[in-house]
N, C-alpha and C positions, 0 to 999 in steps of 0.2 A: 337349425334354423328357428328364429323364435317368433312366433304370434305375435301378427302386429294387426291388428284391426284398420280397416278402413273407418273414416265417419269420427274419428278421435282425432285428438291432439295429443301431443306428448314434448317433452322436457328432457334437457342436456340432465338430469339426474335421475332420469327413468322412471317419472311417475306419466301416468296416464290419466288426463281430463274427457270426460263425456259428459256435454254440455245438455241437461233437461232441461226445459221448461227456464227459468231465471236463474237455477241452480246449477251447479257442475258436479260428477261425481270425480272422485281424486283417488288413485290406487298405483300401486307399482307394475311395470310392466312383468311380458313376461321373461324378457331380457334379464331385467334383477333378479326377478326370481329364482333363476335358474343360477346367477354369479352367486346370490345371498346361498343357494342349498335351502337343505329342510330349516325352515322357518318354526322355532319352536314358542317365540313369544312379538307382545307388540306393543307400545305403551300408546296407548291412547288419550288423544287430544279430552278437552269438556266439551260437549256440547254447550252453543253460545259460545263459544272462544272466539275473538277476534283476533286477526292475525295482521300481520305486516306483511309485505311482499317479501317472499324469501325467509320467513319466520320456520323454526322447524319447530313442525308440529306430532311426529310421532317420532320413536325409535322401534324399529326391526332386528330382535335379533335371531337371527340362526345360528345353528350348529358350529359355522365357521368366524361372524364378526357380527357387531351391532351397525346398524346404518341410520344416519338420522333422515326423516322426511321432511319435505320442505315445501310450504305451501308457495306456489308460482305467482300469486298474487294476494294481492290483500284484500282482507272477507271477511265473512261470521260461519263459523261450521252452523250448518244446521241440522245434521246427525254425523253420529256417530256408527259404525258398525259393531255394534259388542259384542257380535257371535264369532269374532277375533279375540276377546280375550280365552275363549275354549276353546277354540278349533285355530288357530294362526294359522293353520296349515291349509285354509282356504286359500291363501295369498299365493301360494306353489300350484296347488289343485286350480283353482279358478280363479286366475288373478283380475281377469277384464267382468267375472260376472259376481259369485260369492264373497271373494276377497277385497271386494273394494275397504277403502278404509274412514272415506267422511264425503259428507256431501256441503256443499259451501255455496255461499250468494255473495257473491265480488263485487269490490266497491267498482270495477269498469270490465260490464260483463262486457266488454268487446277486444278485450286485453288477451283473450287465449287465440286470437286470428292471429298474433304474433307468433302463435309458438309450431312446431313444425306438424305436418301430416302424414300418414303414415310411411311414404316412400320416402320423408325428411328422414324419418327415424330410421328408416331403414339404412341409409347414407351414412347418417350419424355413428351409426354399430357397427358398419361393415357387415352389410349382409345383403 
């Protein structure tokens, strides 16, 4: 059974938004994590990247395949997390806390109430 946090949103491609302050942080859940296996690398976005809706902005590979990420809306990263290019393996270990992967300011911060909550996601995964 996989960790799904209450108070987040989440995406038909298994990333997870936590909406701060004007920013959102963006990470995979732990649902991927667990299909991805040990995660051994991650190409990360620039900070200042602006994105498209649906823009893929990182690839994840693990042990078993690479997976592209894909930003849910269109935005400006405003960090990046870089203690992913040493450790990836925060993404498996602590996917909702250490492992996030960028944090972004959307051009319609009101755009992630579309996307589901955690019992959506739940639904969504069969579980």
């Amino acid at each position: 059974m996989s960790d799904i946090p209450d108070g987040q949103y989440y995406t038909k491609e298994h990333e997870w938004l936590r909406v701060e302050g004007d920013e959102v942080i963006i990470g995979i859940t732990d649902h991927a994590q667990h299909a991805l296996t040990d995660i051994v690398y991650i190409e990360l976005p620039a900070e200042g990247e602006v994105l498209g809706e649906m823009d893929e902005f990182a690839i994840v590979e693990s042990v078993k395949s690479a997976s592209p990420i894909f930003a849910p809306f269109a935005g400006e990263i405003t960090a990046v997390n870089d203690s992913l290019e040493d450790t990836p393996e925060l993404m498996n270990t602590s996917p909702y806390g250490d492992g996030w992967i960028v944090r972004m300011v959307l051009e319609d911060p009101d755009a992630v109430s579309s996307l589901m909550d955690a019992a959506g996601y739940k639904v969504e995964i069969g579980e």
